[in-house]
C-alpha positions as CSV (number, residue, x, y, z in Angstrom):
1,X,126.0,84.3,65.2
2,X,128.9,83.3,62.8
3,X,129.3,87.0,61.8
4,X,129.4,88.2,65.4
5,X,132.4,85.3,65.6
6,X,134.1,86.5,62.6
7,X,134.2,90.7,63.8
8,X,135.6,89.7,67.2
9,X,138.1,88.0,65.1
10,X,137.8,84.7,67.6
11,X,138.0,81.2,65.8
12,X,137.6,78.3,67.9
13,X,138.3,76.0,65.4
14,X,142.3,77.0,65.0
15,X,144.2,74.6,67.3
16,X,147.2,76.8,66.3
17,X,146.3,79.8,68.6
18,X,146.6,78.1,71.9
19,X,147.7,81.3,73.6
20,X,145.5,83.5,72.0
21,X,142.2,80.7,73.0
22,X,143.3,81.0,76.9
23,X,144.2,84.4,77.0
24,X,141.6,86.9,79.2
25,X,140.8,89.0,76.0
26,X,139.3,85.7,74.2
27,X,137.3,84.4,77.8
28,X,135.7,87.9,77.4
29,X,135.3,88.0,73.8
30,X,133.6,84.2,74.2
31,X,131.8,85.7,77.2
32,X,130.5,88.6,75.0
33,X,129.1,86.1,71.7
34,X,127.3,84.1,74.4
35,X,125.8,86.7,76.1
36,X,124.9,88.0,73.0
37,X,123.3,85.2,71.3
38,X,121.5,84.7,74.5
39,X,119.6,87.9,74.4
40,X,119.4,87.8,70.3
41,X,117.2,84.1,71.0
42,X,115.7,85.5,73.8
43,X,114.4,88.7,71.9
44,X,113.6,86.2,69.2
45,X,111.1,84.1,71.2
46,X,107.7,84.6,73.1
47,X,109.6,86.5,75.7
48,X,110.7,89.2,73.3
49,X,108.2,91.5,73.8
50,X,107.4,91.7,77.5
51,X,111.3,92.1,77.9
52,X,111.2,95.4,75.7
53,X,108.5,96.7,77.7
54,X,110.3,96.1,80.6
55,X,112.8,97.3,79.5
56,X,110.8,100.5,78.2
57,X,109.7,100.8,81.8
58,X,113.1,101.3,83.0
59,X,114.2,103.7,80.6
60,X,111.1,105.7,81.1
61,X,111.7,105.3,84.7
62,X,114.9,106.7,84.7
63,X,114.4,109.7,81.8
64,X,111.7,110.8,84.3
65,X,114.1,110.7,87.4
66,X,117.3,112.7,85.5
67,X,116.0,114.6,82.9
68,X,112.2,115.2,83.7
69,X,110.7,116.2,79.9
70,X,107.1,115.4,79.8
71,X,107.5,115.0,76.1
72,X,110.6,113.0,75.9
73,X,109.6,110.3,78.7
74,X,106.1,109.8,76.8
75,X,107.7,109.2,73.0
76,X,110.3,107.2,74.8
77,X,107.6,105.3,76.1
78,X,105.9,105.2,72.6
79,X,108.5,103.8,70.8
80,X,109.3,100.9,73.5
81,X,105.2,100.1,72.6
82,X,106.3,100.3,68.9
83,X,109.1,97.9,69.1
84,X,106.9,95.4,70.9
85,X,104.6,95.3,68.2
86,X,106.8,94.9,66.0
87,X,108.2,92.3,67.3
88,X,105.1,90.7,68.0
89,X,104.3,90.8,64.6
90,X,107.5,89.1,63.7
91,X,106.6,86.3,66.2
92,X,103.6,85.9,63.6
93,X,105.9,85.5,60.6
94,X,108.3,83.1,62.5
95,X,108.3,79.7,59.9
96,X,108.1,77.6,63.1
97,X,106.1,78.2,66.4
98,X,108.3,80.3,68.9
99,X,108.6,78.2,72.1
100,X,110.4,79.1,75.1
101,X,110.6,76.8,77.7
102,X,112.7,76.8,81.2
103,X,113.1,73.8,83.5
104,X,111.7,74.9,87.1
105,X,112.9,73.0,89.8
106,X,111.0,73.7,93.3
107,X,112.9,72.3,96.6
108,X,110.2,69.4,97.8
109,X,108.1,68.9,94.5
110,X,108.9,67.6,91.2
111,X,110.2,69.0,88.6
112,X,108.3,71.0,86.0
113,X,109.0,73.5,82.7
114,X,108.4,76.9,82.2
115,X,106.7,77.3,79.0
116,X,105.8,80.2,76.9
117,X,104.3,80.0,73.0
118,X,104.1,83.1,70.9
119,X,101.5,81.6,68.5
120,X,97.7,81.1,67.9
121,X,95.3,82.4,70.6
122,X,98.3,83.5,72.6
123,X,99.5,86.1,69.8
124,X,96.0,87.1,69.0
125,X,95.6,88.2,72.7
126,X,98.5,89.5,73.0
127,X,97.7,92.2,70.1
128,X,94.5,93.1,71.3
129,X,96.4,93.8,74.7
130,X,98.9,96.2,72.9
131,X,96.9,97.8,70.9
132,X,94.7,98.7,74.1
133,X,97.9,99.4,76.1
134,X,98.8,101.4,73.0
135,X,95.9,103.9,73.8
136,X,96.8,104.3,77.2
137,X,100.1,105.3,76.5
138,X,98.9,108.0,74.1
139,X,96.3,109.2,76.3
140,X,98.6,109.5,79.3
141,X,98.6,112.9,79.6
142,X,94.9,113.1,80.1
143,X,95.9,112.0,83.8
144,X,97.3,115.3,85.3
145,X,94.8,117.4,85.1
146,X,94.1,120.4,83.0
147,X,96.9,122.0,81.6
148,X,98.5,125.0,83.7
149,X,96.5,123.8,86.9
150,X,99.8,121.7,88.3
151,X,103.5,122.7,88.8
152,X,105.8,121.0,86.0
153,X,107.7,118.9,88.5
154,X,104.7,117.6,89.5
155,X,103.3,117.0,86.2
156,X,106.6,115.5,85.4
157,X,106.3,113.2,88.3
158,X,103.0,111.8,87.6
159,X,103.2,111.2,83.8
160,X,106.3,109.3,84.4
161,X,105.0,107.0,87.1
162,X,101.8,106.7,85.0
163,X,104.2,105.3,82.0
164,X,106.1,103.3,83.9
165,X,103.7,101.6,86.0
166,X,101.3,101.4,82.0
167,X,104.5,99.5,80.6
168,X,104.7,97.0,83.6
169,X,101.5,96.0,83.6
170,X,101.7,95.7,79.6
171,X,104.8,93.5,80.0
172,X,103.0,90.9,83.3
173,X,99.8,90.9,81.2
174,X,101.9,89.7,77.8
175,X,103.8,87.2,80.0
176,X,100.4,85.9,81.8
177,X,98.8,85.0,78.4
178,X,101.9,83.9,76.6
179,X,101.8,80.9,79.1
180,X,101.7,77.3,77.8
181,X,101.2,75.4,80.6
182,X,99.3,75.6,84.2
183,X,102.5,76.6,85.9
184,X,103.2,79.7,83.9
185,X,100.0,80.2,84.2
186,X,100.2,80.7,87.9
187,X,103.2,82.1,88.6
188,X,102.6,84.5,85.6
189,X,99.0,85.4,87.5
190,X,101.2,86.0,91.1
191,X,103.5,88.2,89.4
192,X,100.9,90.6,87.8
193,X,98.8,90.6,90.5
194,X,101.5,91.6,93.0
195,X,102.8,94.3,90.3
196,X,99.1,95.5,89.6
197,X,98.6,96.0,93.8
198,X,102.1,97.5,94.4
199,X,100.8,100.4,91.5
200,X,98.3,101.1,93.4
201,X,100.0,101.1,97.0
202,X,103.0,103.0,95.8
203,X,101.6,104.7,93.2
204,X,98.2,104.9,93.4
205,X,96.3,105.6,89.9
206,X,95.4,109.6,89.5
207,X,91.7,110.0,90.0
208,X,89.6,113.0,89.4
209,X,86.2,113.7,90.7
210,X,83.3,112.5,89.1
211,X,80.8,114.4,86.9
212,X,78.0,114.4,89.3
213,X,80.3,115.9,92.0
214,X,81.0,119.1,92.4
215,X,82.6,119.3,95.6
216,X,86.5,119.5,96.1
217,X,88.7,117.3,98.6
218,X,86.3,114.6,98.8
219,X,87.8,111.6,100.6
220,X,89.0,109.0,99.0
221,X,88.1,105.4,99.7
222,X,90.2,102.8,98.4
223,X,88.3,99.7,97.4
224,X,89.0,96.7,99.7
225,X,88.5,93.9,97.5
226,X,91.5,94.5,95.0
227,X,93.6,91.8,96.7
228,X,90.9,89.4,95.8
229,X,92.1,88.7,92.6
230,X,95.1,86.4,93.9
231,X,92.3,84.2,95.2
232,X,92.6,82.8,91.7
233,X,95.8,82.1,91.9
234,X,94.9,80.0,95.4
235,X,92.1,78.3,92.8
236,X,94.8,77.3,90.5
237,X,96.9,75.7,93.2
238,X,94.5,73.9,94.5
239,X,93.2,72.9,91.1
240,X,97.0,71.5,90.6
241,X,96.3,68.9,93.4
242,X,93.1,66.8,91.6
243,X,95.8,66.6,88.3
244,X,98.2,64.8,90.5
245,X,102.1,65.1,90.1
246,X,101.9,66.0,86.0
247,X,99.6,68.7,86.5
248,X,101.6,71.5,86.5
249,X,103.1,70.1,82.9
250,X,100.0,70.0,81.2
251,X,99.5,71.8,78.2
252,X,96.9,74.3,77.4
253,X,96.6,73.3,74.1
254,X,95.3,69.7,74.1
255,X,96.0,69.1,78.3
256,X,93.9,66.7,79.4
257,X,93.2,67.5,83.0
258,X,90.1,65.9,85.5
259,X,86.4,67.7,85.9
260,X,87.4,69.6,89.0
261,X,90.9,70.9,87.9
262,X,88.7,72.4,84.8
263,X,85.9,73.8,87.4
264,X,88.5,75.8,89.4
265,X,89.9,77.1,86.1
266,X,86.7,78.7,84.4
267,X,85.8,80.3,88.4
268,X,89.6,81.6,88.8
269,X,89.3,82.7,84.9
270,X,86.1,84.7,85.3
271,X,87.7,86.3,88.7
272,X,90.8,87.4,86.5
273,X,88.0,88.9,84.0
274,X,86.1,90.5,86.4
275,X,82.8,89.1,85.4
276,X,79.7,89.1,87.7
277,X,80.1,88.2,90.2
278,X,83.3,87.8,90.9
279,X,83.8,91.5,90.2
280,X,84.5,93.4,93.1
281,X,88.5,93.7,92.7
282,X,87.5,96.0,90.1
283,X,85.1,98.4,91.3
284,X,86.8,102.2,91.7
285,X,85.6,104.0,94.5
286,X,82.3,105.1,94.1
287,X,83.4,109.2,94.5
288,X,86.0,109.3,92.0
289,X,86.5,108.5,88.2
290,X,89.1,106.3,86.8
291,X,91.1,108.5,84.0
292,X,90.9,107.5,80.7
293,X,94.2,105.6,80.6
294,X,94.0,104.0,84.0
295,X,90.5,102.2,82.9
296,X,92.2,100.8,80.0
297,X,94.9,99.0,82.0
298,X,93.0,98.7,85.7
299,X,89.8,96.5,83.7
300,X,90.5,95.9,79.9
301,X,93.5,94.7,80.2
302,X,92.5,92.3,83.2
303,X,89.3,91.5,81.2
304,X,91.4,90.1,78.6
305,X,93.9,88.0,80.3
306,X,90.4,86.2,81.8
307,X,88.7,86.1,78.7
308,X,92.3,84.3,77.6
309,X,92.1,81.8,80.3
310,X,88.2,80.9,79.8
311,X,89.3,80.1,76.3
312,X,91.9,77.6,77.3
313,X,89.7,76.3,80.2
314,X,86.3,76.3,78.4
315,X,88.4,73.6,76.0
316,X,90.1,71.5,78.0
317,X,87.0,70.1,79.4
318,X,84.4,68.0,77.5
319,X,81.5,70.0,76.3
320,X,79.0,68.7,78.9
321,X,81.1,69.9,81.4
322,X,79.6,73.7,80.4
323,X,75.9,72.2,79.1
324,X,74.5,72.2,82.3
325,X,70.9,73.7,82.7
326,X,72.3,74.9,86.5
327,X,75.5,76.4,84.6
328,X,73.5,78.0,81.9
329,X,70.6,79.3,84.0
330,X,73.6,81.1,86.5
331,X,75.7,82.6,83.7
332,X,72.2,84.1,82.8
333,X,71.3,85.4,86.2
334,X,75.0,87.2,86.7
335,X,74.2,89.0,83.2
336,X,71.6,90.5,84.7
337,X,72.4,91.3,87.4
338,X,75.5,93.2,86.1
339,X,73.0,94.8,83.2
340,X,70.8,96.0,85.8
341,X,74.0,97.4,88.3
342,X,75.1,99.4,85.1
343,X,70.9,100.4,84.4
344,X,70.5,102.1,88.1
345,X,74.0,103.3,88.9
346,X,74.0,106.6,89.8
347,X,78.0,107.3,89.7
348,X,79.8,107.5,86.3
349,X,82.4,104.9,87.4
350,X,80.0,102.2,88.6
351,X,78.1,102.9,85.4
352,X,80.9,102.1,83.1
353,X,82.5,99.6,85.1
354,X,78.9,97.8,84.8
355,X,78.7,98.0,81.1
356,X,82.4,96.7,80.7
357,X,81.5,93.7,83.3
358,X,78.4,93.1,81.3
359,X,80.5,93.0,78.4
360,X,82.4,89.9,79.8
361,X,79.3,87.9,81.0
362,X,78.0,88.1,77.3
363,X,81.5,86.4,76.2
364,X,81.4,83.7,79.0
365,X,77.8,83.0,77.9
366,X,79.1,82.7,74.2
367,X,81.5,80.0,75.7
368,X,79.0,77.6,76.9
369,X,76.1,78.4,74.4
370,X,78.9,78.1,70.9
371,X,79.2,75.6,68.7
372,X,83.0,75.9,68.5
373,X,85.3,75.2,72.0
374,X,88.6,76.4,73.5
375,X,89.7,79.9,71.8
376,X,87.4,79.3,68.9
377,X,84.4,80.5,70.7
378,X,85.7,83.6,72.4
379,X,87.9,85.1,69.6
380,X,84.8,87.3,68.4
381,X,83.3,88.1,72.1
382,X,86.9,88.4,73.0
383,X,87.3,91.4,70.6
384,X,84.1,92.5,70.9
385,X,85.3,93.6,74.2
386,X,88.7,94.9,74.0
387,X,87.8,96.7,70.7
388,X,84.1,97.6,70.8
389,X,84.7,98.7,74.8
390,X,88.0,100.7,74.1
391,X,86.2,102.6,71.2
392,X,83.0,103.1,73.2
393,X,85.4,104.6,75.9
394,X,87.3,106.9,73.6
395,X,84.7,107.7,71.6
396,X,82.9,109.1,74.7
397,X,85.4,111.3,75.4
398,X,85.7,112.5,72.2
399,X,82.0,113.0,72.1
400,X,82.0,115.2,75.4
401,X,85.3,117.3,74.0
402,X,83.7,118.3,70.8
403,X,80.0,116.6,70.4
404,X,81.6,113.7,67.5
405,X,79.4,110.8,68.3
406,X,80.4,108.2,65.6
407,X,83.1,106.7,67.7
408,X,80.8,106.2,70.7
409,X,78.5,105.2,68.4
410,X,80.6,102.9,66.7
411,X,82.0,100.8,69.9
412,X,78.1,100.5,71.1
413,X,76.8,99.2,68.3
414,X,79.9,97.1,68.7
415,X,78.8,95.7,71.8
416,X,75.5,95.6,71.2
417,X,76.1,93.1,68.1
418,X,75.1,95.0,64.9
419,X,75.4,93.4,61.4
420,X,79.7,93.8,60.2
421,X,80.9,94.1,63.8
422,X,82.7,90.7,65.3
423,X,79.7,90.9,67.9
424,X,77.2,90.0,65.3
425,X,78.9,86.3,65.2
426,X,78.6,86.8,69.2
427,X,74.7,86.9,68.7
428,X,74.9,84.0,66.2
429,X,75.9,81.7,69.3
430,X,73.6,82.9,71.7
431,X,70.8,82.3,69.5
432,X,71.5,78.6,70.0
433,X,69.6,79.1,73.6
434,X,66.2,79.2,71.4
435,X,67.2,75.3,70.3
436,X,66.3,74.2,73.6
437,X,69.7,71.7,73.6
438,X,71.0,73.7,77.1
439,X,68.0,74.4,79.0
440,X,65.5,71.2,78.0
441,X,62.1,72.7,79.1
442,X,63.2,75.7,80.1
443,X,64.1,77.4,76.8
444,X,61.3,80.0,77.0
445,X,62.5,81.4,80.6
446,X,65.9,81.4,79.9
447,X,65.5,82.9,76.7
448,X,63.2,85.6,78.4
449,X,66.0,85.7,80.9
450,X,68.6,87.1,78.2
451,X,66.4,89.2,76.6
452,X,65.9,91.1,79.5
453,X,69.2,91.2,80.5
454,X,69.9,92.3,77.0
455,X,67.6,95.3,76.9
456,X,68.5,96.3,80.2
457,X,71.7,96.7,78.9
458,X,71.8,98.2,75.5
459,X,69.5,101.3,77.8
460,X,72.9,101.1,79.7
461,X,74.8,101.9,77.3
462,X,72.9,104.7,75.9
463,X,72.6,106.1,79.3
464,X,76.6,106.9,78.7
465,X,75.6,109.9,76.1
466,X,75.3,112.6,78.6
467,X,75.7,115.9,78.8
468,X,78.5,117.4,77.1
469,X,81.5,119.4,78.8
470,X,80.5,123.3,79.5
471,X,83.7,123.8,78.0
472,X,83.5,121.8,75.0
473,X,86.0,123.3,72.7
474,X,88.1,124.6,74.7
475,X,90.8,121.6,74.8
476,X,94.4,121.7,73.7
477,X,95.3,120.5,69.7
478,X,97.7,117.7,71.1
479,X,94.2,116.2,73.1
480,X,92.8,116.3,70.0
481,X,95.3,114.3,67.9
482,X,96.0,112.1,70.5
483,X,91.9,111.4,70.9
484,X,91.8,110.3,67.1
485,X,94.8,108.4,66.6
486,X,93.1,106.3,69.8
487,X,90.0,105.7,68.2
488,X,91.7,105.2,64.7
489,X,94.3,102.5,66.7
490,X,90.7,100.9,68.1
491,X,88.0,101.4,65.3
492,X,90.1,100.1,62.3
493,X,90.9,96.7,63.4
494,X,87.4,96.2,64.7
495,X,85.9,97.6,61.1
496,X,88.7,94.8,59.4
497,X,87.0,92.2,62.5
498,X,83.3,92.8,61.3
499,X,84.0,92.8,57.9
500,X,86.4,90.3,57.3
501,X,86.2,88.0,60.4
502,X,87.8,85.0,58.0
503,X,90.8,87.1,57.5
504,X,91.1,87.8,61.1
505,X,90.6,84.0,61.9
506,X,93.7,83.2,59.9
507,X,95.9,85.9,60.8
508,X,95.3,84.7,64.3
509,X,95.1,80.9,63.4
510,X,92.2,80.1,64.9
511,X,90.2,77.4,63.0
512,X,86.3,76.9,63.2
513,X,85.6,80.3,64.4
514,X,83.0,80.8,62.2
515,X,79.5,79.8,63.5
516,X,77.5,77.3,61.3
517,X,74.1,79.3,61.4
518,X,75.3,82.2,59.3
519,X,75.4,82.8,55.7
520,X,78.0,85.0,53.7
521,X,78.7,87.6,55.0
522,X,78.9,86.0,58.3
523,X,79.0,88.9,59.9
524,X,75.8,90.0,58.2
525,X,73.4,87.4,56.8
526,X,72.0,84.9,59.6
527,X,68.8,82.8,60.3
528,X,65.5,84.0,61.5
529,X,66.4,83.3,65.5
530,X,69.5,85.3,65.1
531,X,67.3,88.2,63.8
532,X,64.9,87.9,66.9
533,X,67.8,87.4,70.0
534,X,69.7,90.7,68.1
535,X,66.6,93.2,66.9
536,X,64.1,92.3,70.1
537,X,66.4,93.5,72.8
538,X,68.0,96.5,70.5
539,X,64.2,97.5,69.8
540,X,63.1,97.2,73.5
541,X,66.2,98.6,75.0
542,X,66.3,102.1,72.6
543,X,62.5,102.2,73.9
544,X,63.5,101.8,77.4
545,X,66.4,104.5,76.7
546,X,63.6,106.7,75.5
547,X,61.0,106.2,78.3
548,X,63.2,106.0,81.4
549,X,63.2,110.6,82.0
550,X,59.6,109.6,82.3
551,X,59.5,107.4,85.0
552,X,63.2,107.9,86.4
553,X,61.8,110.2,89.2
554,X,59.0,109.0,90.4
555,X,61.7,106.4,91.5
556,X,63.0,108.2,93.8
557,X,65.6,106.5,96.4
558,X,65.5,102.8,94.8
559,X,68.0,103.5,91.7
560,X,70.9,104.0,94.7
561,X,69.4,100.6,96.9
562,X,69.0,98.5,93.5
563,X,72.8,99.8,92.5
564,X,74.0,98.7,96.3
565,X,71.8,95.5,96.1
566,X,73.3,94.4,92.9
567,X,76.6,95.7,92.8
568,X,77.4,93.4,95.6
569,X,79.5,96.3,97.2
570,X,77.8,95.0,100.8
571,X,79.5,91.5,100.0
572,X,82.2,93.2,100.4
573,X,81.8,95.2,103.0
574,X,80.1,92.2,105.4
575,X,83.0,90.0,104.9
576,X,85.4,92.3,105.9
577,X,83.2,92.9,108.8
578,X,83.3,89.6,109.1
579,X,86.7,89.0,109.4
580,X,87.8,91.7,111.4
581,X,85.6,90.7,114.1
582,X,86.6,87.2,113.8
583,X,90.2,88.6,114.2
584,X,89.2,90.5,117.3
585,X,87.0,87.7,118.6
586,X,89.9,84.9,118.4
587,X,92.6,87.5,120.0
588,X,90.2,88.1,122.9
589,X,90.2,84.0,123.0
590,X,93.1,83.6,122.9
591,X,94.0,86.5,125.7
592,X,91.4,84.4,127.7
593,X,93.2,81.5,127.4
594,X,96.9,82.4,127.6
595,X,96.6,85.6,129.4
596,X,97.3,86.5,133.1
597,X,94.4,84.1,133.8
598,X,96.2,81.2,132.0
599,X,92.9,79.4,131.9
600,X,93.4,77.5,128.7
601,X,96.6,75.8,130.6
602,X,93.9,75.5,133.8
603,X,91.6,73.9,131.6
604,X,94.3,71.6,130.3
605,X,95.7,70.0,133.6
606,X,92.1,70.0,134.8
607,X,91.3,67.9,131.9
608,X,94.6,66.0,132.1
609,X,94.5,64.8,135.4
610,X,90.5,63.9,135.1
611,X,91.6,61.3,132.6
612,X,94.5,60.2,134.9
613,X,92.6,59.4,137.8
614,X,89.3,58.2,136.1
């Protein structure tokens, strides 16, 4: 920074002014450019924006502590988002790919870099994740309550944990698909996931009951399968060891890594994503109702990162890898049996959880079943669900507020596929199951398969246009504003997506995202099999929407045993069984054995001197 140089009035260049060079002004002054510079690169680079969010965090952090304004800690927070997309956005206009890369030097293993890129399938993920975490910051004050029921301090305390702990999460996620390499990718995973579980040990997410209860004080039961998501951080270790000692190092762009290093990626991907049925991490507790905010950054965000690392994996691979009949025919059977979890759930959380999780087992069968591999062939599922399932969230809310139902309506249709949405392009790949090249003689059962699946899930979704509030109009203007501005923030870029996936393609640069089997409009003209894998499930599902008050009833007690059956909530459950009995059976062992009784050191001479004297 030659200018910085020249307004500290410090020359290194002039021999002349020996003193003045040694003297402790010109140290600091030198000091001062370096530091400088430092942080002007490092805001400059991939690392930019998770540092302002950080950053934000802190700030936020500390104007809630000191001066405790509701409003001042929430646009504080706002513009910290703002500067991060901008800068984002200037990562984009960069004339050479931002790069930042750290040496990493572990005590017994070799040597490795931390790398971060700011460019491609990164950067496109890395929007969709502020713009979602963009929402959640404007609809932060929908998580204390109704307005007058709590004590200002209080209501001070929350918001400003909420916003803190919302621009952490935003900053980890940023840095977890910014990585460039298998070792960011882990240690990026570790850091989120410890930040993500000490949010909700120290400041647990605010719940509220949900609209089927109407009971006060119910108990709260924490789900104990949250730390399960660092499980795929073990499966990324381990998945080092097949790559040998330049593992680590390997790129995700172009890597070229062995069969069972790509394996443990796409299984530790779909646990980061949440998809069935690796989903359990995610479930809320069955007797409460995520806020609004809190399901944006406790699943979407999540989602996304996975749906980010099944890119990379799904391309790192060869394509035969993924065109398995046994691979194809199990993706099928986990979408539905996440369709029909959403279908019979009786709670409000496990139903939209269910629908979101669905969501992602549509985009990891898009992986397999596309033409296209690596990013190429999740960029469309991919906003699908951050888009389409953020506006079908919103929208929601917005419909039970006032009755508007074109946002809802919007983000289903969305996710349903729909000509000019990106999840029409979705539908395009999965018609490539009626071509018989993944399933050989089984192309009529697994197609059968996914329609089901399908129908069972657009009736889902339409299960989520309930009743409307009793008090329907009585919210505040500011809920109002803030409710729009989220669905504008969400429903624009999706409308831009459906219309104009091309432009999106190159914004993002993303080559060959467009499927071969379209026309133009891709997102709109498409051959005959597209037609029948889009209209047959829409048309069965609406039908099955339509029918089920009919037959619902006479059901009586199965909905709840088919929702505990497939909601794999008794997994869960038995292996923590499981373990805490093993726990107590190997400390009453060992008592046994090194107690009072000592008989496992009995046992040992015995055995000892049997083999001495034989």
């Amino acid at each position: 920074m030659p200018w910085v140089a020249s307004w500290l009035n410090f020359d290194k260049g002039d021999r002349g002014q020996t003193q003045i060079e040694t003297s402790p002004l010109v140290v600091v002054q030198s000091l001062f450019v370096t530091i400088f510079n430092a942080l002007f690169d490092l805001l400059l680079s991939p690392l930019g924006p998770p540092l302002l969010l950080a950053l934000g965090a802190f700030v936020v952090w500390l104007l809630g502590k000191y001066i405790g304004n509701v409003e001042l800690t929430g646009s504080a927070a706002f513009i910290f988002w703002l500067a991060a997309v901008g800068q984002l956005i200037g990562l984009r206009i960069q004339p050479v790919v931002p790069i930042y890369s750290r040496p990493w030097q572990p005590f017994i293993l070799p040597g490795s870099n931390l790398l971060w890129i700011g460019d491609g399938w990164n950067w496109y993920v890395s929007v969709l994740i502020l713009l979602l975490g963009g929402v959640a910051i404007l609809l932060s004050s929908l998580a204390t309550g109704d307005e007058g029921s709590e004590p200002p301090a209080q209501t001070n305390h929350q918001v400003t944990a909420l916003l803190t702990s919302n621009l952490g999460v935003l900053a980890t996620a940023l840095l977890f698909v910014g990585s460039g390499n298998l070792l960011t990718v882990t240690l990026t995973w570790v850091v989120m996931d410890l930040l993500i579980l000490a949010r909700n040990a120290l400041a647990p997410p605010f719940l509220e009951l949900s609209d089927s209860d109407d009971g006060v004080g119910r108990p709260i039961f924490a789900n104990q399968a949250q730390g399960f998501s660092l499980f795929g951080a073990l499966l990324l270790l381990i998945g080092l060891l097949p790559a040998g000692a330049g593992g680590p190092d390997q790129p995700l762009l172009g890597g070229i890594l062995p069969p069972e290093t790509v394996y443990l990626l796409l299984v530790a991907a779909s646990i980061r994503a949440g998809s069935y049925p690796f989903h359990l991490w995610l479930l809320p507790a069955n007797s409460l109702r995520l806020r609004l905010p809190n399901r944006f950054l406790d699943h979407l965000v999540p989602g996304l990162c996975g749906l980010w690392l099944l890119g990379w994996a799904s391309g790192l691979g060869d394509k035969e890898l993924l065109l398995q009949p046994e691979f194809v025919g199990f993706v099928l059977l986990a979408l539905l049996g996440g369709a029909l979890a959403a279908y019979t759930a009786t709670e409000k959380p496990g139903h939209t959880t269910f629908v979101l999780i669905t969501s992602v087992g549509i985009a990891g069968l898009t992986s397999i079943l596309s033409g296209a591999r690596g990013p190429a062939a999740l960029i469309w599922p991919t906003t699908t669900f951050a888009l389409g399932g953020g506006l079908w969230l919103v929208g929601e809310r917005v419909w039970r507020e006032w009755g508007w139902q074109i946002p809802v309506s919007v983000g289903a249709l969305a996710l349903v596929g729909v000509p000019f949405t990106p999840g029409f392009l979705t539908q395009s790949a999965i018609a490539r199951l009626l071509t018989g090249e993944f399933s050989g003689d089984l192309v009529m059962p697994f197609f059968a398969v996914y329609i089901l699946a399908q129908t069972i899930y657009v009736s889902a979704m339409l299960r989520s246009w309930g009743a409307q509030n009793r008090d329907a109009f009585a919210f505040s203007p500011s809920l109002a504003w803030r409710l729009l501005i989220s669905s504008v923030i969400l429903a624009l870029p999706l409308v831009v997506a459906g219309i104009f996936p091309q432009f999106i393609a190159a914004v993002a640069g993303i080559a060959d995202t467009i499927p071969p089997n379209v026309g133009d409009p891709p997102s709109a003209v498409a051959g005959v099999s597209v037609w029948l894998t889009l209209g047959l499930p829409l048309v069965l599902g609406m039908a099955l929407a339509v029918i089920r008050p009919y037959f619902w009833p006479y059901l009586g007690l199965w909905p709840d045993r088919i929702t505990r059956l497939a909601g794999l909530e008794w997994l869960a459950q038995f292996t923590g069984w499981v373990g805490t009995h093993s726990a107590s059976a190997w400390e009453i062992a060992i008592g046994v054995l090194e107690g009072r009784g000592a008989v496992g050191w009995l046992i040992t001479f015995i055995l000892v001197g049997f083999f001495l004297l034989s």
